[in-house]
N, C-alpha and C positions, 0 to 999 in steps of 0.2 A: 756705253757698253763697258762691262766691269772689266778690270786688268785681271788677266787668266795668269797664273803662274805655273809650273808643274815642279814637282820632288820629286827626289828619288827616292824609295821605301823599298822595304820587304812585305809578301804577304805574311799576312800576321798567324797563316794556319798551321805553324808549324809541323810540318811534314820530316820532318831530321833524318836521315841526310839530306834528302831535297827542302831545298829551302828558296825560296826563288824571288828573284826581283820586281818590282813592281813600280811604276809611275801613277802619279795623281794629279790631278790637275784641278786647281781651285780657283776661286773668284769671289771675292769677299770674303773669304772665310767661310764660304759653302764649296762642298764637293762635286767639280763640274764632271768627273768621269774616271775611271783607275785602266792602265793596261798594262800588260807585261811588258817589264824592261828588257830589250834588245841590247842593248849594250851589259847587261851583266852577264861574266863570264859560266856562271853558275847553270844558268835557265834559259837564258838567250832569245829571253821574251815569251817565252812559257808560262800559262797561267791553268789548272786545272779548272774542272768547273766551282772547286773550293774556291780559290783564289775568285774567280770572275765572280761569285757570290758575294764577294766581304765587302764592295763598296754597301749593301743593302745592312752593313752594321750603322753605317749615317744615317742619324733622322732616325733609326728604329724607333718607333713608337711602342717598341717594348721594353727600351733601357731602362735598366736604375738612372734617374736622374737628381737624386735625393736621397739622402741617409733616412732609414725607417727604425720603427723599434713597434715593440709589439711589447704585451703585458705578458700574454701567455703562449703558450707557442699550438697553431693553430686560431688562434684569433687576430682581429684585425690590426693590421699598420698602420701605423699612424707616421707623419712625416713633422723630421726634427731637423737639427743641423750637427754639421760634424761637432762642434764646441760641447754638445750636450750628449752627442752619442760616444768619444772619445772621453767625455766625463767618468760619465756611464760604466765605459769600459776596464779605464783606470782603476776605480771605485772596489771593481768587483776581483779584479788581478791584486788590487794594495791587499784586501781581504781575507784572499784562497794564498796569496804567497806565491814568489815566484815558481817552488814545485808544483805547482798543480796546476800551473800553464802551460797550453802547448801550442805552438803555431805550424800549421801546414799549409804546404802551397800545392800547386798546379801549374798546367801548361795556359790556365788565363792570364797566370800572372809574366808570362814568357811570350808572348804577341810578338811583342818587338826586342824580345832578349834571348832568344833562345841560343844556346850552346855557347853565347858571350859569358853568360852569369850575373850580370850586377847586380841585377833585381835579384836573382837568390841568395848571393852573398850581403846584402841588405838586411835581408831578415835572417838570416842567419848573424848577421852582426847585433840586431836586436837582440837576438835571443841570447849569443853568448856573452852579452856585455849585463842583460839582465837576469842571465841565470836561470832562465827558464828551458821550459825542454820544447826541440823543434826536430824537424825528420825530413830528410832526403827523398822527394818523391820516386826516384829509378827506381824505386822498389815495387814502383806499381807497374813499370812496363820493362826496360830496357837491364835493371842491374841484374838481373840472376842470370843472363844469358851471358853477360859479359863476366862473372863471378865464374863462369864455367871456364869463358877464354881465358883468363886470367888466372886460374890455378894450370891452365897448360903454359902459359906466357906471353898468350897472344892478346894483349891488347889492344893495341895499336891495329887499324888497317887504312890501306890502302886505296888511293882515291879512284873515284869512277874515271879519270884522264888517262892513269895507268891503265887501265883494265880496256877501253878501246883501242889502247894504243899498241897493246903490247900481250894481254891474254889470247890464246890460241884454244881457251875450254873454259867456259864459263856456268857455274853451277849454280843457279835460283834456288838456296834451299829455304823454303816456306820465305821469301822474301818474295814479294807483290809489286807489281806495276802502283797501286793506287797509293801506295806507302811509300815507292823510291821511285819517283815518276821521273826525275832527271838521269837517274842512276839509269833506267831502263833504255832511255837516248844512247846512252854509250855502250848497255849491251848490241843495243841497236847498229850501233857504228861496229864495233867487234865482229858481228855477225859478219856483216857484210862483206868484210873484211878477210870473213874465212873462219871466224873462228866458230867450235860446235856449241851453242848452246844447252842447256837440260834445267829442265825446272822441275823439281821435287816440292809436292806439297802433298795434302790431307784431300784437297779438292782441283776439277782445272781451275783455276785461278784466269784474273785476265793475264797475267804474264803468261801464259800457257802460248796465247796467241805468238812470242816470239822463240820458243823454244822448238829447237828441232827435236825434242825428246823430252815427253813428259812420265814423272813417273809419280803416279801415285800410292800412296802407303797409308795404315791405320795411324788414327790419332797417338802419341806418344809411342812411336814406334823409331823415331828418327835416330836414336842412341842406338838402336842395336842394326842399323843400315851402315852406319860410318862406322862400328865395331867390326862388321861383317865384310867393309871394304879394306880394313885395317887389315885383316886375317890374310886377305887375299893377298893384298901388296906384299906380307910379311912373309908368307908361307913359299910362292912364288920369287921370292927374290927381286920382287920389280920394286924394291925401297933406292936410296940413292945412300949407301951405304959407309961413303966416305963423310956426306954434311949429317947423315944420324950419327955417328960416333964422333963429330968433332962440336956439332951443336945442342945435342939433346942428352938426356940422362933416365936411365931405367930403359932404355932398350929391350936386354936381354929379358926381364921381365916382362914387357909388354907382349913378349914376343909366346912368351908360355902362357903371361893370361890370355890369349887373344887364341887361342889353340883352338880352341869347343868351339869358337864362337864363329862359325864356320856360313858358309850362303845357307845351305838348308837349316841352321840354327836359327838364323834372322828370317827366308820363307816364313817361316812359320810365326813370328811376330810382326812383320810388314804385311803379309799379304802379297808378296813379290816373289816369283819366281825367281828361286835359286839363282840361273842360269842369267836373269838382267841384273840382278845383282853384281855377279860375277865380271860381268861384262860393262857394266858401269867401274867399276873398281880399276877393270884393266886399262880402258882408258883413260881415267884420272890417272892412273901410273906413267901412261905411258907420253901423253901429250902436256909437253912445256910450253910456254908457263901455263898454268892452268888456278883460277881465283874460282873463291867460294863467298858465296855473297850471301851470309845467314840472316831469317827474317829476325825482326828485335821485340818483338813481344810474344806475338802467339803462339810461335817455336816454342817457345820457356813455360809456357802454362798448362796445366794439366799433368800427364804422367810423365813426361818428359823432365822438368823440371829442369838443373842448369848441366844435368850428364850429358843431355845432346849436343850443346857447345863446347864441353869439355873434351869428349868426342871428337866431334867436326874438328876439332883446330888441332888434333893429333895429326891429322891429314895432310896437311901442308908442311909438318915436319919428318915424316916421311919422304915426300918426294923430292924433298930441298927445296920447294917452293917459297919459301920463305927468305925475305930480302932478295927476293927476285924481280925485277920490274917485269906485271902483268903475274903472278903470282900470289900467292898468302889467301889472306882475307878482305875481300873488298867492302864497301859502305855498308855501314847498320849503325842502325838507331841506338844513337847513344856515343859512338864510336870515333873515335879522335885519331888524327895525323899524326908522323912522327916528327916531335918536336913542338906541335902547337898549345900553348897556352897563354892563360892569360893572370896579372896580376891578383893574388888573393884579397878581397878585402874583408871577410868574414872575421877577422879579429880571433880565430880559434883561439889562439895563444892565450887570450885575454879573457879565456872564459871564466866564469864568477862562481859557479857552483858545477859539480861533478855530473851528470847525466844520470837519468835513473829508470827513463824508458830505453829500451833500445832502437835502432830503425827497421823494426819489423811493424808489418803491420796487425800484426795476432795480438804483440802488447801492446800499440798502441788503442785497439777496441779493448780490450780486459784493464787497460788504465783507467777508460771512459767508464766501464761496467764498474770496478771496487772504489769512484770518485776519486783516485790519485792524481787523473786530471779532472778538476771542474772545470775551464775554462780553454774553451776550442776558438782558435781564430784560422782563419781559411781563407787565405788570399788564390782567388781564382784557380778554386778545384770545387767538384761535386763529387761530394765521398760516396753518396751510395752508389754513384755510378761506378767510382774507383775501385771502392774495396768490395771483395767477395762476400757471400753470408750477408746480403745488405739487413734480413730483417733481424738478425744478431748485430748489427752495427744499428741500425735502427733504438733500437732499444738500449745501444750503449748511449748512442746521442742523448736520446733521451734523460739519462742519467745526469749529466751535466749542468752544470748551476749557469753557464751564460754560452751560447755559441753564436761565433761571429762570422758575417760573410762579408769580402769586398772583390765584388765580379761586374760584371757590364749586362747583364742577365741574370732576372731570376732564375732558378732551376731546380732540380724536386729537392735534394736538400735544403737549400733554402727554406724552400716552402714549408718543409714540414717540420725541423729542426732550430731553423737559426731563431735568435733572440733581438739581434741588432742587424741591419746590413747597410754597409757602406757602397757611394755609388762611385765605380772605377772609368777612368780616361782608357779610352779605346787606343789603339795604335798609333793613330793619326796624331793624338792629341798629347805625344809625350815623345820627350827624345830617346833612341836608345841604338843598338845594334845585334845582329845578327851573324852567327859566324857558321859556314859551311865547310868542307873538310881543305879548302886551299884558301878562301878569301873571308876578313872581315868586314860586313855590308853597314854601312849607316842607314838606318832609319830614320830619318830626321821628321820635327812636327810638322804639318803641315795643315793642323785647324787649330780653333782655338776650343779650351776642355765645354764641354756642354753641360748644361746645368749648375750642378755642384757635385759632378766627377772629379777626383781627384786620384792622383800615383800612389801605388803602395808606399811610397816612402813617405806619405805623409800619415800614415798608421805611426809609424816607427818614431819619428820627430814627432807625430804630436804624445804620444805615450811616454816617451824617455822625457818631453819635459813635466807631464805631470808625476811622475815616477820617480824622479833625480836619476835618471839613467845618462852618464856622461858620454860622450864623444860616439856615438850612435852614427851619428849622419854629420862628417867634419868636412862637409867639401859645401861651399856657396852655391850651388847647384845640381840640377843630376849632369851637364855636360861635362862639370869638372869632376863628380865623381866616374865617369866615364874615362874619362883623361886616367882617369888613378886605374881604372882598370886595365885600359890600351897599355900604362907602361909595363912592358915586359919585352922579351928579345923576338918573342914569335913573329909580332907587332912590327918589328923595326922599330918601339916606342912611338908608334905613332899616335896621334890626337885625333880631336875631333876637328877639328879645323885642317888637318892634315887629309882628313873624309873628305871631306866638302873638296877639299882644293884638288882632291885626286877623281873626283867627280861620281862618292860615295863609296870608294869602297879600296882595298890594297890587298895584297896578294900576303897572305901570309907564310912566315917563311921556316916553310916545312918538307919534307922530302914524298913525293911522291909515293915511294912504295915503303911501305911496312917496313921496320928493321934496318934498314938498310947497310947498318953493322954489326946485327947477327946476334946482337946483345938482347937476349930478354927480358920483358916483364916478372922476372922469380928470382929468389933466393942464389938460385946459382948461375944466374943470365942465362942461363940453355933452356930450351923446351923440356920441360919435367911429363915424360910418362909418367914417373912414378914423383907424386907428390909429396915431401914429407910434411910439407903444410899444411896438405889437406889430414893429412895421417893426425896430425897435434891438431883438428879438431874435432876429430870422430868421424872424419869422412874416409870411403873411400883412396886410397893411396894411386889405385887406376884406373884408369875410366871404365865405369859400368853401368850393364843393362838394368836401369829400376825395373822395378816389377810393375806390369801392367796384365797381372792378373784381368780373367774376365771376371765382369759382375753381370746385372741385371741392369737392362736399359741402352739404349743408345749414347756412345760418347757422344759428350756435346763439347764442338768447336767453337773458335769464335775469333773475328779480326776484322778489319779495316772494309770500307765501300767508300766510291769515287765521293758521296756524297754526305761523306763522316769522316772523322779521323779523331780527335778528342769531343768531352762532353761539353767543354764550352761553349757560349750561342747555344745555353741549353736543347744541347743535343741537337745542334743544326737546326730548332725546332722554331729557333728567331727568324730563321733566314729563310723567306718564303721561298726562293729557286732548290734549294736544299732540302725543306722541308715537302716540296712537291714531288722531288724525283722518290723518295722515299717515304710514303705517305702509313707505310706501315712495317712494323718488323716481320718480315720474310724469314722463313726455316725452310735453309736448302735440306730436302730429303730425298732420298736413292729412290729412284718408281721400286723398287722391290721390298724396301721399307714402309712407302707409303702404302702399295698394297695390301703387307703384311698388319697396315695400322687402320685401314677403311677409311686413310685420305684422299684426298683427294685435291688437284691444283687449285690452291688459291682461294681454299674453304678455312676458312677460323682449325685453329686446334690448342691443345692445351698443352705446357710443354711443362710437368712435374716431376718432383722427385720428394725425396723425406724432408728435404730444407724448404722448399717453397713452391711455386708456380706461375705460371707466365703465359699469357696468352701471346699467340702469334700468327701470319698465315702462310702456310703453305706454299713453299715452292717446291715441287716435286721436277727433279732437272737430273738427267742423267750424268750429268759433272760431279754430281757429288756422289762416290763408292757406298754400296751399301754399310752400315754397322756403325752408323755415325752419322749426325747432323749438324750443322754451321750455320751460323747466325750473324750479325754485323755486334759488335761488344757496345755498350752504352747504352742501349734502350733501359727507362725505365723499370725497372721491377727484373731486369734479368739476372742478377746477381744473388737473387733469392735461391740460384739454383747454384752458385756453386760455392764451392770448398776452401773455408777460411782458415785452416789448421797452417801452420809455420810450415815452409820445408828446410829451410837451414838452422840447425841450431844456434844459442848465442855466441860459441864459439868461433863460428865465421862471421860473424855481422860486422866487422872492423876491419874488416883484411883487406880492403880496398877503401880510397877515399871516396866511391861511391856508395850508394846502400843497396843491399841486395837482400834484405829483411821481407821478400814477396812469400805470399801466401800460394797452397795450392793450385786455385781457382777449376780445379777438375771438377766435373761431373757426367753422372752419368742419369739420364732423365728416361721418361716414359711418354708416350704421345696420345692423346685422346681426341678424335674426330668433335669439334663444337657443331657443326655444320654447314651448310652451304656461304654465310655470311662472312664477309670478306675485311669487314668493321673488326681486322683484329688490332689487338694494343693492349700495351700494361695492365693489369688486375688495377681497376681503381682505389684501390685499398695500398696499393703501391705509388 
């Protein structure tokens, strides 16, 4: 009988803030079974049906197991080894010069690293030791939102332990059960507790199920609900008067822009009756502490843009909320403790040549389109899944003299684009950690790599030695560059041997609630109504309502399902328990839409506009409000449909050390009945 061992790991599905533990248990160097770890403080032995799907990444019989190259792109693969594909690569980067290379990464290359860093700060050290140009993924989900909190000063929030323990009004805006599944446990305890919850989104949502008060509003409307809660608390008197004038700045100002912007002002762009307006507003004034818990992507997209979080996080500076335990801003994607981090290893300091893309995503497709990058490397991401306009990205790829991919799954860039792919070590098969908004988790190996998988850092190492790129990877392992990351004070300097011995993980040492001395994220530590920051880059100076004029067509929404989360495991499409519960892209639409459209449930339709088209089927559900449809984000070919145009200019794309360089991604589409056939999916031409 073989000797079984078990680890302790993280799921590799990054869910951020939830992020959750996981045991494996192996025998020979085969995987005898995975379950949620009970002992981590985080998850408490929670696994979604995400997680309870990821041991079927072992043995796929769909991995890359093998470095491939192809002659032309669209023709066949042929199988080499890394020595000749790293040649290859070299070859063609010595050639174009380090300006005309770009490296991008993804949440593939983050399995076992997410919110730690190393593996980002890795290629980021490539890049600035070689002088090439590399970009900050946040820009594709989580920085505009945070870009919004962050010109009010709220960056930092507050962990899901405060919020059960101590919030007495807890607000879901567009934040999801499927997205913050541990987070929702503590709404869950809060309740119980006493305290009211309310969930605000576009649709009911499965968090709808824990809220005693759901309120739904139109797509990009959500700026002018917290402007119109703003009006109320001001106008009324119900602010906390003595922590506005000792902690925040533009008051009197906010207090005359906010004049107009009255409950019937906002009626009439939500869809909400004045009068629950009004009355949501007076509760949030009136009930301490009270935490807001904003979604991290889908909130940011479309016309909303990052004025909703700019918005929202006025909110808690009003009612003193802030540095309150059970107060402020609770968990979101992206979003950091006060006090947590971890040592830099990215070598910024050390960089070799000036930047000449920015971290937007508009330039970086218009670099691909005028050849200023020829050379694309993509460590575990699917750009056309990422970026909007995919068949204008499409066609930039194309442009491109060599594009590289190194994932654990092919997936449709790949297929259509790449030139070379390298085959990636799955979670199990590398060391690394994971950090959640109080603890850092060790994920330790627990197989051995399969095939000729290998870790991004051996992109990086083997290129810097064909390159003459010095001091790139200066640590004898990835444990000891781990070690170089852990030391910092958040950490206690702890190790990885410190992991192990603490039985995977340590409590990092951070404060509980947001703030918790009043000092903020800005120029003058106080919450800025009035931003002069934003003023010096052509924004805005106080938070306001974009314009979400009407057009023609139904808004198209778009977010997370239990059985997705990013495109990696090309689009859960590797994972047959994931890939069955979803077997087709589903468009929730309003029966009153759908009648209006001669749909019908669960009949094929076409979902177009002037950029492109997308077949899909029908789900005609009374959850979704007429004047807008939702979709799960990633499917193949959906990106055809929306809006690649910049929303920040250059002038803010620096302002924070994350990137917040996101595109639009709004749209508004048209629907056309296919018929009764239920066989819907991507345009194969996508």
């Amino acid at each position: 009988m073989p000797r079984q061992r078990t680890v302790t790991t993280m799921c590799p599905m990054n869910c951020h803030p939830t992020l959750c533990g996981m045991t494996v248990t192996v025998a020979d160097d085969r995987l005898v079974g995975i379950a949620g770890d009970v002992s981590n403080p985080d998850s408490e032995g929670f696994l979604c049906m995400r997680g309870k799907a990821a041991h079927e990444i072992v043995g796929n019989d769909r991995r890359l197991l093998t470095p491939l190259m192809r002659s032309r792109r669209g023709g066949d693969w042929h199988a080499t080894d890394w020595d000749a594909a790293l040649d290859a690569i070299a070859a063609t980067m010595r050639a174009v010069g380090p300006g005309a290379v770009g490296f991008w990464q993804g949440h593939g290359n983050w399995a076992n690293d997410y919110a730690f860093g190393l593996k980002r700060a890795q290629m980021d050290r490539f890049v600035n030791l070689y002088g090439c140009e590399g970009w900050n993924p946040a820009m594709v989900c989580w920085g505009l939102g945070a870009f919004g909190a962050g010109l009010t000063g709220a960056i930092e929030t507050s962990t899901k332990e405060d919020m059960s323990a101590n919030s007495e009004l807890v607000i879901l805006w567009a934040a999801n059960t499927v997205s913050q599944a541990n987070t929702m446990r503590h709404v869950e305890i809060a309740k119980r507790r006493g305290a009211h919850v309310v969930a605000i989104d576009i649709r009911r949502t499965e968090a709808s199920a824990l809220a005693d008060e759901v309120i739904l509003l139109r797509p990009g409307s959500d700026t002018a609900l917290a402007l119109a809660m703003m009006h109320v608390i001001v106008a009324e008197g119900r602010h906390d008067a003595e922590l506005v004038a000792e902690h925040t700045l533009g008051f009197a100002e906010l207090a005359r822009h906010l004049a107009p912007m009255t409950p019937d002002w906002a009626a009439a762009r939500t869809g909400l009756p004045a009068e629950r307006i009004a009355a949501l507003a007076r509760r949030y004034a009136a009930t301490r502490p009270a935490m807001i818990v904003m979604g991290g992507s889908s909130l940011h997209k479309g016309d909303n843009g990052w004025q909703a979080a700019r918005a929202i996080a006025c909110l808690p500076a009003l009612t003193g909320d802030y540095g309150r335990p059970g107060g402020g801003l609770g968990p979101r994607h992206g979003g950091r403790s006060h006090g947590a981090g971890f040592a830099d290893l990215s070598a910024a300091d050390r960089r070799t040549a000036p930047r000449r893309i920015p971290n937007q995503m508009e330039a970086i497709v218009a670099a691909l389109e005028s050849g200023a990058i020829k050379v694309l490397v993509s460590i575990g991401s699917n750009i056309l899944s990422s970026f909007p306009d995919s068949n204008r990205v499409r066609a930039a790829l194309a442009r491109a003299e060599l594009v590289v991919f190194h994932d654990i799954f092919p997936n449709q860039t790949m297929r259509e684009a790449a030139d070379i792919v390298l085959p990636s070590t799955i979670w199990l098969e590398e060391i690394g950690a994971k950090s959640t908004n109080t603890h850092i988790h060790l994920s330790d190996r627990a197989l051995p790599a399969a095939g000729a998988a290998r870790p991004a850092d051996a992109i990086y190492r083997g290129l810097a030695e064909r390159l003459g790129v010095a001091d790139v990877y200066p640590w004898p392992d990835q444990e000891a560059a781990m070690d170089a990351a852990l030391d910092h004070p958040a950490t206690g300097h702890t190790t990885v041997a410190d992991l192990r011995a603490a039985g995977g993980r340590v409590r990092l040492k951070v404060s509980d609630v947001a703030y918790p001395t009043r000092e903020f994220t800005t120029p003058s530590g106080k919450i800025e109504f009035v931003s002069a920051r934003a003023a010096a880059m052509g924004l805005p100076a106080l938070p306001e309502c974009p314009d979400t004029a009407e057009g023609d067509g139904l808004r198209l929404a778009h977010g997370r399902t239990f059985a997705h989360f990013h495109a990696f495991y090309d689009h859960a499409r590797a994972l047959p328990t994931l890939a069955a519960r979803e077997d087709a892209p589903d468009l929730w639409i309003a029966p009153a839409d759908a009648a209006r459209h001669g749909v019908a449930d669960g009949s094929a339709i076409e979902v177009a506009n002037t950029r492109g088209a997308f077949r899909a089927r029908a789900k005609v559900t009374p959850r979704m409000p007429p004047g807008a449809v939702w979709i799960r984000d990633g499917w193949p070919g959906l990106n055809a449909l929306t809006d690649g145009a910049a929303v920040l200019p250059d002038t803010a794309l620096d302002a924070f050390p994350f990137s917040v360089g996101q595109s639009r991604f709004g749209a508004r589409v048209r629907l056309r009945a296919l018929g009764p056939d239920p066989a819907a999916g991507p345009d194969p031409a996508d």
